[in-house]
C-alpha positions in Angstrom: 11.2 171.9 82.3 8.0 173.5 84.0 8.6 176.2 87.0 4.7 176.1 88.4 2.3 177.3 85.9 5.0 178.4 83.6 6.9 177.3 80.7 10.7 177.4 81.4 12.6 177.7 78.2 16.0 176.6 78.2 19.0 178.8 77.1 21.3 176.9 74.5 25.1 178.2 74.8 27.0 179.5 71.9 29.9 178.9 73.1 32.8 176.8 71.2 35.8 177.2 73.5 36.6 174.3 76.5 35.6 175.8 80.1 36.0 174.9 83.3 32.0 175.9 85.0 31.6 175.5 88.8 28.2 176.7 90.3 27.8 177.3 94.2 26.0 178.0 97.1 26.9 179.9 99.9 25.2 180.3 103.3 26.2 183.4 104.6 25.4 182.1 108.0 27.8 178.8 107.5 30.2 179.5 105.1 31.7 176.0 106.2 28.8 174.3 104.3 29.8 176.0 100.6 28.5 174.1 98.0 30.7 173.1 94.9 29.8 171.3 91.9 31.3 171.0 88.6 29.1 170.9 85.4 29.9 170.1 81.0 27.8 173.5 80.3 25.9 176.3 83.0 22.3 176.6 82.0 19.0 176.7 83.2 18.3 173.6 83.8 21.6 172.6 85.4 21.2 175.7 87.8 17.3 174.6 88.3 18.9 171.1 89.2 21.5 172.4 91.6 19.5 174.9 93.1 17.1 171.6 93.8 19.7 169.6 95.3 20.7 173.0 97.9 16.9 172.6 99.2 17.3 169.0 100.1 20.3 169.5 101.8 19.4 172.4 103.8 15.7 172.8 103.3 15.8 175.3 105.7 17.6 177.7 104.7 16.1 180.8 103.1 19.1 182.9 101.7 21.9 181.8 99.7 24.5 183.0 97.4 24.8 181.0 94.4 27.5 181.7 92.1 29.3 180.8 89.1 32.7 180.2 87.8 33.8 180.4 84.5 38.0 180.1 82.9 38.5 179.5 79.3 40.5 176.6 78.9 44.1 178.1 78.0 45.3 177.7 73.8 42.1 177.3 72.8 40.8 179.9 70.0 37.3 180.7 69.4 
């Protein structure tokens, strides 16, 4: 995945427990429009991807709150 002139490399989770990961977007201006979406794993690229999508739906928006949520899936032992 390129970012302009620069090499992004992407950061592999370690992680062997289920999770539940949600990413968002809120617009502090119209909190109605929140953004949820529901990915396998959160990394770069599925942030670079969702972060992506937020500009075509509101290209003109210039700040944002993105955020992540993260439960461990309950019984499960690492």
């Amino acid at each position: 995945m390129k970012a302009g002139k620069h090499q992004v490399k992407v950061a592999e989770t370690t992680g062997s427990r289920p999770r539940l990961n949600r990413l968002g977007a809120l617009n502090l201006h119209r909190i109605e429009d929140t953004v949820l979406r529901e990915d396998p794993g959160i990394n770069a690229e599925n942030i670079a991807y969702f972060v992506g999508a937020r500009r075509e739906t509101d290209p003109l928006s210039q700040k944002n709150l993105l955020f992540w949520i993260m439960r461990v899936t309950p019984g499960q032992n690492a």
